[in-house]
Each structure stands twice: as structure tokens, then as C-alpha cells.
C-alpha positions in Angstrom: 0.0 0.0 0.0 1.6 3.5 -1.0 0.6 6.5 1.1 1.9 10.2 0.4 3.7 12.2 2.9 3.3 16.0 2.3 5.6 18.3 4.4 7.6 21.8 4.0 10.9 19.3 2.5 11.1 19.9 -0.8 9.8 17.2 -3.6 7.1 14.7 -2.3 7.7 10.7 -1.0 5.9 7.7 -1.2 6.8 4.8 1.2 6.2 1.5 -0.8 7.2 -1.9 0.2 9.0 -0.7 3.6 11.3 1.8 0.9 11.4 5.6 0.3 10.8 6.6 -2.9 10.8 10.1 -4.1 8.4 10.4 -6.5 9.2 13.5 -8.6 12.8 12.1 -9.2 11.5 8.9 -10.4 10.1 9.4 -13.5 12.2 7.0 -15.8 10.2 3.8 -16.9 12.8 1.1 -15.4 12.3 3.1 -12.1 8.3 2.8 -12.4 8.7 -0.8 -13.7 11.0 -1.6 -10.5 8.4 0.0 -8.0 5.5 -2.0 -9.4 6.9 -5.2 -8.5 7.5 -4.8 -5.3 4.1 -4.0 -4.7 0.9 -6.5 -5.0 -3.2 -6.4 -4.9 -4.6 -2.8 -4.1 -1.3 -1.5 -4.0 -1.1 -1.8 -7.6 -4.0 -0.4 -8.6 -2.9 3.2 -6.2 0.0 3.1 -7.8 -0.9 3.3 -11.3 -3.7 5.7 -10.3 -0.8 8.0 -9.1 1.1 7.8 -12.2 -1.6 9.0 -14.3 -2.2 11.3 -12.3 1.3 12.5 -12.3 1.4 12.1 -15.9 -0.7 15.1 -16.5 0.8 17.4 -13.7 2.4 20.8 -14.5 5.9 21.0 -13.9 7.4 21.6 -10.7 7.5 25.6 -9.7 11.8 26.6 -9.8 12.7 26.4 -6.1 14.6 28.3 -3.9 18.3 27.8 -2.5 19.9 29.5 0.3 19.9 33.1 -1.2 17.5 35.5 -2.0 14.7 34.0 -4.2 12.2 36.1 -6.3 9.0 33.9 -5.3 6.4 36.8 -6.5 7.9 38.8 -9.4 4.6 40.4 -10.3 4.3 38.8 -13.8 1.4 37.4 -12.9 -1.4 39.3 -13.0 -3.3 39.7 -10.0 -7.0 39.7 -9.0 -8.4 41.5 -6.4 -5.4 44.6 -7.4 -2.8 44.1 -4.6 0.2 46.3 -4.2 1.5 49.4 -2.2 0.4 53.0 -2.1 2.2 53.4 1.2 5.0 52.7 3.6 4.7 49.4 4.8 5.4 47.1 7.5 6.2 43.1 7.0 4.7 41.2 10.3 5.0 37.8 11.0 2.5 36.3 12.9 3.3 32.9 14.2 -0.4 31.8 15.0 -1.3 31.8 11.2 2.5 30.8 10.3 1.7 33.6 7.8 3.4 37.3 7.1 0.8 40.3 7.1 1.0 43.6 5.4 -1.1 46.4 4.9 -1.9 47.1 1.0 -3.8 49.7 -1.1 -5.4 49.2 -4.3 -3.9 52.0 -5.9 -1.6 54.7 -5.8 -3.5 57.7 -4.5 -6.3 55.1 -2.7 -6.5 54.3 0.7 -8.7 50.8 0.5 -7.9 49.3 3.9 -6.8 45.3 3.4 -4.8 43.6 4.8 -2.9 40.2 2.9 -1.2 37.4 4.2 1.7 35.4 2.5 3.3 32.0 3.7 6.8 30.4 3.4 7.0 29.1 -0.6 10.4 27.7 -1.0 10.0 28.5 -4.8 8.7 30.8 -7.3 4.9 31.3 -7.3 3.0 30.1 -10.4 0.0 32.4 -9.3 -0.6 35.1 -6.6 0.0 33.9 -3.3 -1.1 36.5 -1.1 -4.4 35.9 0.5 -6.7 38.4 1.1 -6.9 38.5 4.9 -9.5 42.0 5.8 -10.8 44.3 3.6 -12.6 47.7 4.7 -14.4 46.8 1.6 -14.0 50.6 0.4 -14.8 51.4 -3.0 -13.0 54.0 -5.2 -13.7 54.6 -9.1 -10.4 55.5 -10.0 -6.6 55.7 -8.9 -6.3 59.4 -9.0 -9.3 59.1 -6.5 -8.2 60.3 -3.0 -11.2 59.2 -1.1 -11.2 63.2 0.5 -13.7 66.0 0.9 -14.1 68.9 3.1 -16.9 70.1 5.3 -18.6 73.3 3.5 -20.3 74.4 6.9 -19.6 73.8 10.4 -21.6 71.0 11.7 -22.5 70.2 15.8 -22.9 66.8 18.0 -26.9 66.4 16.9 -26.6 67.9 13.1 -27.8 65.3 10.7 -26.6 66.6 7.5 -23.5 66.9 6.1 -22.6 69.2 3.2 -19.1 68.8 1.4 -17.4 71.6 -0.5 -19.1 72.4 -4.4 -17.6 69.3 -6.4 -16.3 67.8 -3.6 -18.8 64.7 -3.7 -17.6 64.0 -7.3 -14.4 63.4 -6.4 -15.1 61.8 -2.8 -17.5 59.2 -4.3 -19.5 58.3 -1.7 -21.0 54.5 -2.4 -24.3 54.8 -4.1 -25.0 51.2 -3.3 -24.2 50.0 0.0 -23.6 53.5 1.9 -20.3 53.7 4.2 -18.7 55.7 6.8 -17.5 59.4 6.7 -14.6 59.6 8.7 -14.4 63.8 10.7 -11.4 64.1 12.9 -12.0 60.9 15.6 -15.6 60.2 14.7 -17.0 58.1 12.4 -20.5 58.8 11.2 -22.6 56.1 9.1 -25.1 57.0 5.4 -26.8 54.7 3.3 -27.8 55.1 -0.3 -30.9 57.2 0.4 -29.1 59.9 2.1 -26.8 61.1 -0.9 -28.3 63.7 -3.0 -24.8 65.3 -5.1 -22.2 66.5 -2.3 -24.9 66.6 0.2 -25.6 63.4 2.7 -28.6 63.7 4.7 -30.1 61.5 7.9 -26.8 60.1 8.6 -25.9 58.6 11.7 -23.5 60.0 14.7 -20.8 58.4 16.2 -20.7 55.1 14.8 -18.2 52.1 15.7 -17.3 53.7 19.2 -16.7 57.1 18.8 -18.2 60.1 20.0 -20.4 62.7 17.9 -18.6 66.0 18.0 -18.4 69.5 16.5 -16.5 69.8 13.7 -15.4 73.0 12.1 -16.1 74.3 8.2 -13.0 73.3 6.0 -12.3 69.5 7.9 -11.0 67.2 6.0 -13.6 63.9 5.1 -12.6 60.6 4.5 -14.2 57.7 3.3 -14.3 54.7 5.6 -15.1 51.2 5.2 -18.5 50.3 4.1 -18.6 46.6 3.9 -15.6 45.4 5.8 -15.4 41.8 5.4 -12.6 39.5 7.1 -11.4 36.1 6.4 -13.6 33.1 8.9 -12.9 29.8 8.4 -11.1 30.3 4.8 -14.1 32.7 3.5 -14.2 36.2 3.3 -17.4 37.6 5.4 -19.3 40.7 6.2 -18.2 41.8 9.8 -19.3 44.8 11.8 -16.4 46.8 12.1 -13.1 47.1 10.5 -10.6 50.1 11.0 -11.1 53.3 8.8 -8.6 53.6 6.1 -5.6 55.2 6.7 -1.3 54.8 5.4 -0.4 52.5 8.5 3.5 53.3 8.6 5.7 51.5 10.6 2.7 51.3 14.0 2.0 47.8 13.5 3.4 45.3 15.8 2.6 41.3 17.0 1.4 41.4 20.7 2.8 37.5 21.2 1.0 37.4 24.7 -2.7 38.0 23.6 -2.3 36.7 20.1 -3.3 40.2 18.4 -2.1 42.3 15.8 -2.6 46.3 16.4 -2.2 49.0 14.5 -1.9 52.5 15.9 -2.7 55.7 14.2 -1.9 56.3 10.6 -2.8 59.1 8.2 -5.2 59.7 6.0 -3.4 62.8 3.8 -3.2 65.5 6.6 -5.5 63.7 8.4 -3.8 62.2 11.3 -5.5 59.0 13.5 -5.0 58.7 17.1 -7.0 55.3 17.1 -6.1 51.8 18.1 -6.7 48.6 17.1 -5.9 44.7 17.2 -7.2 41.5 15.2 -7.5 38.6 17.5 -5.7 35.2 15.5 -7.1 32.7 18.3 -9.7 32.6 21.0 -8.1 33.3 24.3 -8.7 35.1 27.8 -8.7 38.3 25.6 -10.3 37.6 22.5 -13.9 35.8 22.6 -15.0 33.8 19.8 -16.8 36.3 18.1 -13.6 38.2 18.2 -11.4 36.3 16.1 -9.8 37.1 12.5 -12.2 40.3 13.1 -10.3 44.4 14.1 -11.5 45.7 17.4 -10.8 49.3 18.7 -8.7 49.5 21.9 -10.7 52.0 23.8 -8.2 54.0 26.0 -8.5 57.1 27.7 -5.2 58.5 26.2 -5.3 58.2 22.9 -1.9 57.3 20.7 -0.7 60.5 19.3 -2.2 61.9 16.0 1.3 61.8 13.9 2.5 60.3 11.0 6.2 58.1 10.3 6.2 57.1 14.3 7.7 53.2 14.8 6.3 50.8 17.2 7.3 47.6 18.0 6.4 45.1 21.2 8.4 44.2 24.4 7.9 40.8 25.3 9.6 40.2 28.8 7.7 43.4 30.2 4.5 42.9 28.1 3.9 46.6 26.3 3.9 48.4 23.5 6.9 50.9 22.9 6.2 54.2 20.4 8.7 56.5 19.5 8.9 59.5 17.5 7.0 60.6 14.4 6.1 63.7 13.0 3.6 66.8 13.4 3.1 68.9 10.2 6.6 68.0 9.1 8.2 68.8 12.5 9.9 65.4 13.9 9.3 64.5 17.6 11.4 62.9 20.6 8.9 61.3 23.2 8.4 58.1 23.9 5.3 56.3 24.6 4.1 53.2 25.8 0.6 50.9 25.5 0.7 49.7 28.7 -1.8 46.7 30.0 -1.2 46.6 33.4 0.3 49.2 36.1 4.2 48.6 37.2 5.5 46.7 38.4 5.0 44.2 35.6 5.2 40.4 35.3 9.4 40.4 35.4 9.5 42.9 38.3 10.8 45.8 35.8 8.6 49.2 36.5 8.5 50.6 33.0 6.4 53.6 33.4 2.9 52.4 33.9 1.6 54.3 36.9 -1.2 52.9 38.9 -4.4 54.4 39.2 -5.3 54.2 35.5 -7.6 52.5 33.8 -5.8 50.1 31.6 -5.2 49.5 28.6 -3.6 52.9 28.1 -1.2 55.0 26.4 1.2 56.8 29.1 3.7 59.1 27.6 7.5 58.0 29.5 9.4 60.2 30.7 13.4 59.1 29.1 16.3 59.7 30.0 18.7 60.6 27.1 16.3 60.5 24.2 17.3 60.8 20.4 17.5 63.8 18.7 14.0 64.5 17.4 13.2 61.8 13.9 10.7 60.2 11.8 10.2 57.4 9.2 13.0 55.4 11.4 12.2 51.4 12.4 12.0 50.3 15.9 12.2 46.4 16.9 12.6 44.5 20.2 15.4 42.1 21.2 14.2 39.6 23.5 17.9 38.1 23.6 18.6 41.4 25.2 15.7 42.8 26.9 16.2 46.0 24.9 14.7 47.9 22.1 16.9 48.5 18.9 16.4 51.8 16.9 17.9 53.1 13.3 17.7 55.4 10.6 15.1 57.8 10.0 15.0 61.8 9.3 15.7 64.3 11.8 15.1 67.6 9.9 18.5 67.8 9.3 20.2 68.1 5.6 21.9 64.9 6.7 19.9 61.1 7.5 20.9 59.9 11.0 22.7 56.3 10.8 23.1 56.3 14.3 21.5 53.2 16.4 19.8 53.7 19.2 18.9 51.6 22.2 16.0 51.7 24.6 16.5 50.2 28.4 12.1 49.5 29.2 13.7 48.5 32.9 15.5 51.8 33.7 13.7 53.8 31.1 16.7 54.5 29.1 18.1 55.7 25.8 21.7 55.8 24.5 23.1 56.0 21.5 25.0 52.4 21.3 27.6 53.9 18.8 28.4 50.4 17.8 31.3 49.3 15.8 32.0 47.1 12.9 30.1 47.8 9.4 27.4 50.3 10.4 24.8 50.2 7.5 24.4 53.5 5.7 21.3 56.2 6.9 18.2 54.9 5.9 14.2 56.3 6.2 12.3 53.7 6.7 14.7 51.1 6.9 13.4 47.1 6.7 14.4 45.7 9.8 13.7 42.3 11.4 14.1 40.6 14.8 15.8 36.9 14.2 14.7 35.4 17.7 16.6 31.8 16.8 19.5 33.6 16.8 18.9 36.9 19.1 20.5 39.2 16.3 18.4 41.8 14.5 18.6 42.6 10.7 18.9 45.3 8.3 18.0 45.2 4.6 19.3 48.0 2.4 19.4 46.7 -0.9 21.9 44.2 -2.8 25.6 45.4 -2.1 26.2 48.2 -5.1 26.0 51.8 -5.1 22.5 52.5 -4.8 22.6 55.9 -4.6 22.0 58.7 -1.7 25.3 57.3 -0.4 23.3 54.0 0.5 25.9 50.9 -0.7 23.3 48.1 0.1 23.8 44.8 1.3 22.5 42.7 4.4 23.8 43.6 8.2 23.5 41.8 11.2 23.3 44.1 14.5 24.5 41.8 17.8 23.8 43.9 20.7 25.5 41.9 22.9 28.8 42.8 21.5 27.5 46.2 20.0 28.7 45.4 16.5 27.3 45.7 13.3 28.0 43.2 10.7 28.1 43.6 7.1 27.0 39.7 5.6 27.8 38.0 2.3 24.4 38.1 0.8 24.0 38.7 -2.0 21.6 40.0 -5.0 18.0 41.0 -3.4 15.3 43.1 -4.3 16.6 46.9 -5.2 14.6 49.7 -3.3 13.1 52.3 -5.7 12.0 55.4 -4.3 9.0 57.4 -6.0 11.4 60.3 -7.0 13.0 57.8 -9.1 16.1 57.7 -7.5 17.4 54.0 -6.2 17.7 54.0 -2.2 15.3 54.9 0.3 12.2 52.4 -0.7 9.4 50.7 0.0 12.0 47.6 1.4 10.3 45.5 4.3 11.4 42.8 6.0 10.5 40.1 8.8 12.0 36.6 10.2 9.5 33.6 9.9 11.2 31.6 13.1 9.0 28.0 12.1 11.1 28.0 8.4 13.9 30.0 9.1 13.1 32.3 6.6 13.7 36.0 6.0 11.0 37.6 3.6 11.6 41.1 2.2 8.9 43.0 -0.2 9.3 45.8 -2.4 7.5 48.1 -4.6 7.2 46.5 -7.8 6.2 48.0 -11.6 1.9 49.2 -11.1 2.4 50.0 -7.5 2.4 45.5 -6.6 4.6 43.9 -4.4 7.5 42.2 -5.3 8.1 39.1 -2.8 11.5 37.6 -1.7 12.4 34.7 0.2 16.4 34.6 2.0 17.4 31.4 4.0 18.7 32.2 7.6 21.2 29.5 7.1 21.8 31.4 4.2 22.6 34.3 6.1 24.9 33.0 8.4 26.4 30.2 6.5 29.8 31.7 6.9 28.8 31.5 11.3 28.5 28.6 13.9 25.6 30.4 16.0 22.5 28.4 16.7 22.0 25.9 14.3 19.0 26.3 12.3 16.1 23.8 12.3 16.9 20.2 11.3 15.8 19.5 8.2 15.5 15.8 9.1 12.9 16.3 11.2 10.5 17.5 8.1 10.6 14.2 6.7 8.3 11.4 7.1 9.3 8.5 9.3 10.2 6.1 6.1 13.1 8.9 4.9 14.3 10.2 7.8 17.4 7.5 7.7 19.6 8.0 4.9 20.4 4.4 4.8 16.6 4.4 3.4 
């Protein structure tokens, strides 16, 4: 009897007669003709089945070695439209054993989804990002900007809502299923009946947990998701809520204690959200059935501050969410903030900064000592080998990029500037930068190792912050950051560590605004290095094959 073993190793077995046979290598007739003797009565008759079967089978997809493999080069086309209008950030999320990324449909659009890609080992034959969430928001055309502006003021009880002359064409309010108009922090709801040209009428206040407010003539009016839908049980369904579109930056981060992604403030054009919110991945203490694969908002009594290019990123060993930075009509900021659960001291013992006396969750602006110099569009990731949080790159109004690396202390509440030595990567805004928790090191993509431009030279670097040293690696090849100016450094690069595979992925703005997908091997990273050994690749196959004498 023959029975097929499917697994991440690549190629696929069949165990026949007490042997290992790998299938996709045996494809010469002697080889068939040996295997069919050795098996008798039904076995036959599977066995033949599956050769017929793999008869008419497509070729295997090109796989992947140790360096960095294009496994999405966007020349397939892709259906719902997928790609970037927006700095991004690359999230693994071990629950789903899937990376997550905010997209756009479009250039100028601001359609809220978020997608979900899984460890390939070769070059995709068809799009494989799945579509995760979807605000469901509907825009007519890319140079669409989903944007109006109040023509008169309107108060807490006012029931219509009248945009600027010609606003409405260009806003596009859905004539078929209604939405949400998003005004500063409230959200307020109209259906098809209430839109008569740039006039909405009977709307209603302070949808989706917010609070109906004054608003003042000139606001700016966003469109907000009208039939969010999320992905249940491998289906994408209506849900009630969904988080109002916005360009999500670098405020996403993994909360590996309750199992939740969040996502904190944003911008919609000069529009900046002080919101927060988290998608449950499995039902838990925090997160009730109903809650799962579907976005909540975090209602706190401080809410995250209303900027745009802050980083975020989650401490583990003290259970909090740490915010730096960002900027405020251009001006870069200095404070740091936290998303604090519970009051100090915490779980470990450390008192971070979370007072008691508040109602929690909460954000709580920390006081620091020694805080960098004022920046935006940097990256910010925690290093649980460590206990510390790592911080590079960025803009700091300046005429010259920092490439200074930073380092954040939760316990005493400290920053200092780690001036490491080694191969210190070049300045970088928005720089793609991974934790690697097999091996406690964090990374830093820049590009493939050539002169990229803007005085950026590429390559891969390993930060240890144990020894305080930058690394510059052997990798090489990658994708090659474009920025929208035209000029090659400084773009749309992210990255993130998939810990189960031992796989880096990295993404980048590809031709029509898609995502280009890459896949790096962490052994071959650090081929040239005896640190922890990666996972054993024995262990992936089935019982029959793990013995090489087999």
C-alpha cells in the first residue's frame, strides 16, 4: 500500500514496500517498472492511479536555495489589485504561520486590506497573497483620493453633512451600500438614500465607538469602510467593524502574549488617526469567539498620538507596547510612549512607566532619559535576547539622515546612543528591519551590495547587541529599493524573520504600485557562522526517509 507524505521538505515521497521513494525524481520507466513489482493487490491499482495522475501534472514551480529567491515577481497578473500605495510594514504572525501587510489598491487610494503570505520555497505560479481583511471601500479611479471637506460647520446632533461644491464627485461616496465618513475621531454612518450630489442627509452620529462631535467648516472627510469583510474559516465575510482607512507606517506590531495584531494611528493625507486597534488570530482570555480574525478598537483614555512616520514595535519580557517619534506637520518628535496593560511593576518585576491608578489598557507618555534627537520614518524592533529595544535610521530635519543606532532600556527607562562598531549600515528612512529570535541578532536590509545611490551601498547587516557590532553579511543579490522620485535607495523595502522556516521575507514596490516578494534562507545568512543551528531539516521528513540508509 503507498501513502503520500506532504511536508515543507522539498519534492514529495511515497513509502512502498517498507522503501522511500521520491516520486518526482523517479520518472524514468525502469524506475516505475522496479516500484510496481514490489508492490501487490490494491497496491497496484494506487500506484498506477498516481502515475496517471502525475502524468498530466504541470511541472514543478523553480525552487529556492539558500539566497535570496524572487518567489512573487509580479508577472502574474493579479486579481483582487494588490500592491502598495504606502509605507509598509512586514509582520509575522506565528499563529497563522503567515506574514501580514497592509496594502492599497492603488496609488492615491486608501482601501484598507490587509494580505497574508506563507513560506513558498520557490517561485509562485500564481498570486499567493491571500486576502486577509478588507474595509471593503470602494474607489472609481486611482487618481481618487477618497477626500472631501466640510462646507459648513456641523455640531454633536446635526444630521446633514454638506461637502465643499464638487467635492462629492471626487469623494464618491457609495451609491449602493452606503459607508462611513470619517471627521477628525468620529466616524458617522449614510446609506444610499441619504446622498443627493455633495450633500448626505439623515446620517448617523458616532458610529463604531466614537463620539459625535463639533467639527469646524473646512475639515477634511474621509471615506471609511463600508462593507468590511474578514477572512472566517477560509471565506471572506461581512463583519461589523473594521478600521477606517488610513497609510499604516511603521505602528504595526505582534502582541505575542494576547495573540493580536494592532495597528496604531496612521494618516489619512493631513488627516492624522490617534485610534487603536488589534485583530484577535485565536480565542483566548482576551479575545472571545466572536472576536477572532475580526479588528476591534482598543478604547483607552489617552489616545496614541495623532502623527504620521512614528515606529512601534512590542516588548515581550515586560509585556507593552513601545512608540517613539513621528512627525507633526513636518516637525519630527522625541517622546516616547508606551501601550501599557497593566500598572508597574509588571510580570518580570521591571517598572517601566505604567503608573497605577489608571484604567488600563492605556497609552502613558514616558518620561526618558537621554532621548534621540527628534526623527521620523525610522524602524524600531525589540530584542528579547537582550531585553532591549533597537532603533535606526530615519529623518531628523536635518540636511543629513541619522545612521546612528539607538537603544532603549524598558527597565530603567533609558536611551543611549549604542555607537556600535563594525560595518554600520548607511542612513536609511524607513529602513526594513527584522528581529531573528533563533538567533537573538536583529537585521537590516538595504538593498543588494552596489552603489544605490544617496550614499546608500546596500547589502544585508547583522546588529548583535550583545557585542555592540554591526556586521556587514555575504548576501547577495535581493530586491533593489526604488523610491517614487526615481532615484534607487530609500524604498518601500520591508522585512521580517519567519522563526518555524527559518526564513527572512523582504517586499518591495514593484512595476503598477504591486509587491515584489523575496524569500532569504537564515542558514543562508549565516552560512559563513556557527551560531544556533538552524532547524533540522531531518525532522521535516516522514518517518520512512528520515534514515539516509533508506
Amino acid at each position: 500500500m503507498s501513502r503520500e507524505w506532504r511536508g515543507s521538505h522539498p519534492g514529495k515521497y511515497a513509502t512502498a514496500g517498507g522503501r522511500c521513494t521520491n516520486i518526482e525524481s523517479s520518472n524514468h520507466p525502469s524506475a516505475v517498472l522496479r516500484e510496481i513489482r514490489t508492490i501487490h493487490g490494491a497496491g497496484l491499482f494506487v500506484l498506477l492511479l498516481f502515475i496517471l495522475l502525475a502524468a498530466v501534472r504541470p511541472a514543478p514551480a523553480q525552487s529556492c536555495g539558500e539566497d535570496w529567491c524572487n518567489t512573487f515577481p509580479i508577472a502574474i497578473k493579479v486579481t483582487p489589485p494588490f500592491g502598495s500605495s504606502a509605507w509598509n510594514k512586514l509582520i509575522y504572525i506565528p499563529d497563522a504561520g503567515r506574514f501580514f501587510i497592509y496594502t492599497s489598491d492603488g496609488i492615491y487610494t486608501f482601501s484598507n486590506s490587509w494580505w497574508s503570505y506563507g513560506f513558498l520555497g520557490h517561485v509562485a505560479t500564481e498570486n499567493p497573497w491571500v486576502e486577509e481583511t478588507t474595509g471593503g471601500t470602494v474607489q472609481a479611479t486611482v487618481s481618487d483620493n477618497s477626500k472631501g471637506f466640510l462646507k459648513s460647520s456641523i455640531g454633536p446632533t446635526d444630521k446633514t453633512i454638506t461637502l465643499r461644491d464638487g467635492e462629492g464627485r471626487s469623494f464618491h461616496p457609495d451609491p449602493t451600500h452606503g459607508g462611513i465618513l470619517v471627521i477628525d475621531n468620529e466616524e458617522i454612518a449614510y446609506s444610499p438614500a441619504n446622498l443627493s450630489k455633495d450633500t448626505l442627509t439623515n446620517v448617523t452620529r458616532g458610529v463604531r465607538s466614537t463620539t459625535p462631535a463639533s467639527h469646524v467648516a473646512g475639515t477634511i472627510v474621509n471615506a471609511g469602510a463600508p462593507i468590511p469583510q474578514s477572512r472566517i474559516d477560509g471565506k471572506l465575510v461581512p463583519v461589523n467593524d473594521h478600521i477606517p482607512d488610513r497609510h499604516p507606517f511603521l505602528t504595526a506590531a505582534y502582541d505575542s502574549r494576547r495573540h493580536q495584531l494592532f495597528q496604531a494611528g496612521g494618516i489619512i493625507e493631513i488627516n492624522k488617526k490617534n485610534d487603536t486597534w488589534f485583530l484577535c488570530l485565536v480565542e483566548n482570555e482576551f479575545c472571545p469567539t466572536a472576536g477572532v480574525r475580526v479588528w476591534t478598537r482598543l478604547q483607552t483614555q489617552t489616545p496614541v498620538p495623532g502623527r504620521a512616520d512614528s515606529a512601534m514595535a512590542y516588548d515581550s519580557d515586560d509585556d507593552v507596547m513601545i512608540l517613539y517619534g513621528g512627525q507633526n506637520v513636518g516637525n519630527p518628535t522625541s517622546d516616547t510612549w508606551l501601550l501599557c496593560f497593566n500598572p508597574d511593576p509588571q510580570n518580570n518585576g521591571n517598572s517601566v512607566g505604567c503608573p497605577k491608578g489608571r484604567i488600563y489598557p492605556d497609552w502613558v507618555q514616558v518620561p526618558s532619559n537621554g532621548s534621540p534627537t527628534p526623527r521620523f520614518a525610522h524602524n524600531v524592533v525589540y530584542d528579547s535576547a537582550h531585553h532591549v529595544a533597537v532603533m535606526f535610521g530615519g529623518i531628523d530635519g536635518t540636511a543629513t539622515d541619522p545612521s546612528e543606532t539607538w537603544i532603549y532600556s524598558p527597565a530603567t527607562r533609558t536611551w543611549r546612543n549604542a555607537k556600535p562598531a563594525g560595518s554600520n549600515p548607511a542612513s536609511f528612512r524607513r529602513p526594513a528591519m527584522t528581529y531573528d529570535s533563533i538567533r537573538g541578532r536583529v537585521v537590516l536590509y538595504e538593498g543588494p551590495p552596489e552603489k544605490l545611490g544617496q550614499g546608500v551601498i546596500g547589502g544585508l547587516y547583522i546588529y548583535d547587541a550583545g557585542t555592540n557590532k554591526w556586521e556587514l553579511s555575504t548576501v547577495q543579490g535581493g530586491p533593489i529599493p526604488s523610491s517614487p522620485g526615481g532615484e534607487r535607495a530609500h524604498g518601500r523595502l520591508s522585512l521580517a524573520h519567519d522563526f518555524k522556516s527559518d526564513t527572512f521575507v523582504a517586499t518591495e514596490l514593484g512595476s503598477g504600485y504591486a509587491l515584489q516578494t523575496w524569500e532569504l534562507k537564515g542558514t543562508g545568512v549565516y552560512r559563513e557562522k556557527a551560531m544556533l543551528p538552524a532547524p533540522d531539516r531531518q525532522s521535516n521528513l516522514p518517518p520512512a526517509c528520515a534514515n539516509p540508509e533508506h
